[in-house]
N, C-alpha and C positions, 0 to 999 in steps of 0.2 A: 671936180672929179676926185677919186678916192685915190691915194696912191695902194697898189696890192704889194706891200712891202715885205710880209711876210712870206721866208721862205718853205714855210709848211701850208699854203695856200694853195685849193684846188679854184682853179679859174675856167669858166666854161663860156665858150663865144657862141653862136647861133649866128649863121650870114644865113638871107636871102636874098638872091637874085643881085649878090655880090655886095649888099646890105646889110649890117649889123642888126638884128631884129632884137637881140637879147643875149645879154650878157650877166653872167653871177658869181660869185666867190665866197666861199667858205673855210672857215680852218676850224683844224680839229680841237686847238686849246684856245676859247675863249678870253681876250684881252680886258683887262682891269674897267675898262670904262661900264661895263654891263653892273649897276643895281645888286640884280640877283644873280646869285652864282651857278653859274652853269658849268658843263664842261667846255661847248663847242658852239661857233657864231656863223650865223650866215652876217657876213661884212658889208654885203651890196648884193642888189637884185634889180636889175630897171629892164623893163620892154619898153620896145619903140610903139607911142603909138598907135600906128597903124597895123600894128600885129596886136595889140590888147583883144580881147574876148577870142581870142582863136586857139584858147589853149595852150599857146607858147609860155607862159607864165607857170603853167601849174607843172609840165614838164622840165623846165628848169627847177621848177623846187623840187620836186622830183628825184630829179637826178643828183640836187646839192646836196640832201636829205639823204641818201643812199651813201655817197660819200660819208658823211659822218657817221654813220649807223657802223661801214665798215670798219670804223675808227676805234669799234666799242664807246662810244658816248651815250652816256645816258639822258643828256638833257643835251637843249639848244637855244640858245640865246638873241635878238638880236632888235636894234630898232626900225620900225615902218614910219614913212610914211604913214597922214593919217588917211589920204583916199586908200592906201594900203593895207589896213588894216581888219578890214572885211577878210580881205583874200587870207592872211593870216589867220584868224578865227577858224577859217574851212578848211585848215590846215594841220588847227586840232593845237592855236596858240591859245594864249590865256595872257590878258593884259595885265602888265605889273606896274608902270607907272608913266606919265607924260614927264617928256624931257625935251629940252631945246637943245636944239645942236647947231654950231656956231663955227661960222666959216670964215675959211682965213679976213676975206673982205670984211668980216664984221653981219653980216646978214646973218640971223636968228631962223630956225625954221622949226617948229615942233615936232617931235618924232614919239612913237610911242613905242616903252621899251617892252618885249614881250617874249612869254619861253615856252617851250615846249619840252616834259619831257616823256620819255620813251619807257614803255611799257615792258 
């Protein structure tokens, strides 16, 4: 798990039926790790699940998306997942490079970094 360390982080939870279905977080200054430069990162996005295809996913970005917007940021930053990286696409990303990302244990996981910006 990620820690949300930053104290300019907006954190958004979703329970069902006293269940976490989906959780995200966002900040408005993009941290150094992103490639290209952006202003502002979505940091973490996961549905549970048994909630995928129910539209719970597209209303959390949604809603992170609207957060930054109100931030004035022009661009947004951040890596997928690559079963994720459809959902980004529809979301109006554009792919900028494959990256591995490397967890305390040592496990490698490929993410693809990708940005969006705002019009």
């Amino acid at each position: 798990m990620y820690p949300v360390e930053s104290t300019d982080a907006y954190f958004l939870l979703a329970e069902r039926a006293g269940d976490i279905v989906r959780f995200g977080w966002t900040k408005p200054a993009a941290d150094d790790y992103l490639d290209v430069s952006v202003d502002s990162e979505i940091t973490g996005m996961y549905v549970h699940p048994s909630a995928a295809d129910s539209g719970v996913g597209s209303r959390l970005y949604d809603r992170l998306e609207r957060l930054v917007r109100e931030q004035d940021s022009s661009s947004i930053g951040l890596w997928s997942s690559l079963n994720a990286v459809s959902f980004y696409e529809r979301q109006g990303y554009a792919r900028v490079t494959q990256q591995a990302l490397e967890y305390p244990n040592g496990i490698e996981v490929a993410v693809v970094e990708m940005q969006k910006r705002f019009d």
